[in-house]
C-alpha positions in Angstrom: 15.0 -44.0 95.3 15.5 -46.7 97.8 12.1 -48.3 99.6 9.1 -49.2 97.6 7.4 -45.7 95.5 3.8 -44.1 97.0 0.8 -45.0 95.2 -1.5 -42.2 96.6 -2.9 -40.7 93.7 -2.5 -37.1 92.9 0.4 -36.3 95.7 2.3 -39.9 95.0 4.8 -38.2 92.4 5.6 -35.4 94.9 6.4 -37.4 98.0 8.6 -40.0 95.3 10.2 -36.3 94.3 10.8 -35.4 98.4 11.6 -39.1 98.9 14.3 -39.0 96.0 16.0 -35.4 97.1 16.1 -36.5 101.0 17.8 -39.4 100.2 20.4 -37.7 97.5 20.8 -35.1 100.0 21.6 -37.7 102.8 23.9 -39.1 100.4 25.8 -36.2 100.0 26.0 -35.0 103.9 27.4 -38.6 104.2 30.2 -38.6 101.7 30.7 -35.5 103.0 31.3 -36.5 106.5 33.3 -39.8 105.1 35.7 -36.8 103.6 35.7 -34.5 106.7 36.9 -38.0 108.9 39.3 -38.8 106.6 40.6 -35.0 106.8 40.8 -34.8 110.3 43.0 -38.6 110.3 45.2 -36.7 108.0 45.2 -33.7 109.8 46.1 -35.7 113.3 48.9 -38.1 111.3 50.4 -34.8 109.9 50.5 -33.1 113.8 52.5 -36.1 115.0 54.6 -36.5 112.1 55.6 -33.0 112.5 55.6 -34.1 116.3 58.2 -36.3 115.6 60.0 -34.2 113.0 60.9 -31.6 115.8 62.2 -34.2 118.1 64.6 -35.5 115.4 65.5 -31.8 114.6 65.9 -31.0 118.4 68.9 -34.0 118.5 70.0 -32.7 115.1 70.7 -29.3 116.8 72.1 -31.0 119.5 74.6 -33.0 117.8 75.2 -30.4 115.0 76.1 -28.0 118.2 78.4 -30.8 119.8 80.4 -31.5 116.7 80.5 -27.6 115.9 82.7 -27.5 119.7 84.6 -30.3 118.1 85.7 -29.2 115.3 86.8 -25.9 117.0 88.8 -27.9 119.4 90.7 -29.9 116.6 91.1 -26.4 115.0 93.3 -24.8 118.0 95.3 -27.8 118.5 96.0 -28.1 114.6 96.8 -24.1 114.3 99.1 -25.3 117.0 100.9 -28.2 115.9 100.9 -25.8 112.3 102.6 -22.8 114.1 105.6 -25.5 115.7 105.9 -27.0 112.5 106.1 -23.7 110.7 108.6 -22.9 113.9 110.7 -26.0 113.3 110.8 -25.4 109.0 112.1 -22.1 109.6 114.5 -23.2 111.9 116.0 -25.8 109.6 116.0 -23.2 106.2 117.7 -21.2 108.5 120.4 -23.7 109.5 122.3 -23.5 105.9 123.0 -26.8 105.9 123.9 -28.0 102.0 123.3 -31.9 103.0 121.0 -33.8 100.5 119.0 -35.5 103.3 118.5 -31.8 104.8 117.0 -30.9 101.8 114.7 -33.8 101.5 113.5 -33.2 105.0 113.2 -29.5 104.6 110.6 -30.5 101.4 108.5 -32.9 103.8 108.4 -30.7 106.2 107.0 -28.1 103.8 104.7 -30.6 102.7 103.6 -31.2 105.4 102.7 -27.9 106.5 100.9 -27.1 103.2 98.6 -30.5 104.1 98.0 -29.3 107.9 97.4 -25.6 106.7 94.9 -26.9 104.0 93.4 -29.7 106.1 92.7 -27.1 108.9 91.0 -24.9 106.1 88.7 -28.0 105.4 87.8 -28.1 109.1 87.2 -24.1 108.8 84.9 -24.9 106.1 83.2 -27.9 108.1 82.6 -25.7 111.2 81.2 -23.1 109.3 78.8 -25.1 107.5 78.3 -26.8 111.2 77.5 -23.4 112.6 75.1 -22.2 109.5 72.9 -25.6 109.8 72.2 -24.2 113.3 69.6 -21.3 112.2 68.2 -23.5 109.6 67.5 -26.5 112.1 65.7 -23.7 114.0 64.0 -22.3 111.3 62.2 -25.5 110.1 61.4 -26.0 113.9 59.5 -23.1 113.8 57.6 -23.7 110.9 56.8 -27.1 112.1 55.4 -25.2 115.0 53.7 -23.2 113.3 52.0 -26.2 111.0 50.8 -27.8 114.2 49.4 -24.6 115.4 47.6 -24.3 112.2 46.6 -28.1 111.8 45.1 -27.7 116.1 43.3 -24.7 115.0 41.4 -26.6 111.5 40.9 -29.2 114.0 39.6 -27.6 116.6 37.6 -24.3 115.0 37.4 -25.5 111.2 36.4 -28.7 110.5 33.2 -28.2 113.8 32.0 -25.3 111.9 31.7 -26.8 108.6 30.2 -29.8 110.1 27.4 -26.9 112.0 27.0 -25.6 109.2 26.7 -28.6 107.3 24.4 -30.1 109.7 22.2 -26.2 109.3 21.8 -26.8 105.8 20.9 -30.4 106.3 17.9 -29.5 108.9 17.0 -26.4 106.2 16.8 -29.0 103.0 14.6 -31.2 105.3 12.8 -28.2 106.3 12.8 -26.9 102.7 11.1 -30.8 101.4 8.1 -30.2 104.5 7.5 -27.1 103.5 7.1 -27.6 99.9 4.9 -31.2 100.9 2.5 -29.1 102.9 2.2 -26.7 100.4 1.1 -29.1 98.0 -1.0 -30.9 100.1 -2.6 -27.9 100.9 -3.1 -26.8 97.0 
């Protein structure tokens, strides 16, 4: 008990008891609020990370989208320089030429057309994987959203009503401790 103990004889011990409880209680109610401020700055740091988080996501999509149109354009012109390569290969197997250095050029050619083909593949792949990020960027915007929502509405409903009806069961504890002085003062 902090503050010096009553001396009055008979009631001393009780108002020590109602001393001892009122200042335990106010303990409590202000640990409590120490843990309901350092919610709420934990609640408003989360909101503006997510904040933040969305904007990053929003130039994700962005550039995601951008190199998505990119890829597709290197795409058409590769399945074009594939189809006059394929055009020109065909062209020279057809030519029956039996000259060594044909040959050799025949071979680079094909290999050549077997990188393009499987280098456009790759890019298939890439733009693919571009165009599924696209949902999933979305997606975790959302949820984001929906976070901050939820985080607005513990801040703004929540957290007041615990503290009312913290503060209600504050005034009825004190109420509780004049009660219970009275009635043994009375007795």
């Amino acid at each position: 008990v902090s503050g010096p103990k009553s001396k009055i004889p008979v009631i001393g011990a009780l108002l020590n008891k109602i001393r001892r409880r009122a200042s335990d209680f106010s303990a409590h109610f202000d640990t409590t609020r120490d843990q309901i401020n350092k919610l709420m700055t934990t609640v408003s740091n989360t909101q503006t990370n997510l904040d933040t988080r969305n904007q990053q996501l929003d130039g994700m999509f962005d550039a995601v989208k951008h190199e998505h149109w990119l890829l597709g354009i290197h795409i058409a012109a590769g399945r074009l320089r594939l189809a006059e390569m394929r055009e020109e290969l065909d062209g020279m197997k057809a030519n029956d030429s039996a000259a060594p250095t044909d040959a050799i050029s025949i071979a680079e050619l094909d290999a050549g057309v077997a990188e393009l083909d499987k280098r456009l593949g790759d890019l298939l792949a890439l733009q693919h994987s571009a165009m599924q990020c696209l949902p999933m960027i979305r997606l975790l915007q959302g949820n984001n959203s929906t976070l901050k929502s939820k985080f607005h509405a513990i801040r703004e409903i929540t957290i007041p009503a615990w503290e009312r009806q913290f503060m209600l069961r504050v005034a009825l504890a004190e109420q509780n401790n004049a009660v219970e002085l009275a009635g043994r003062i009375d007795d």
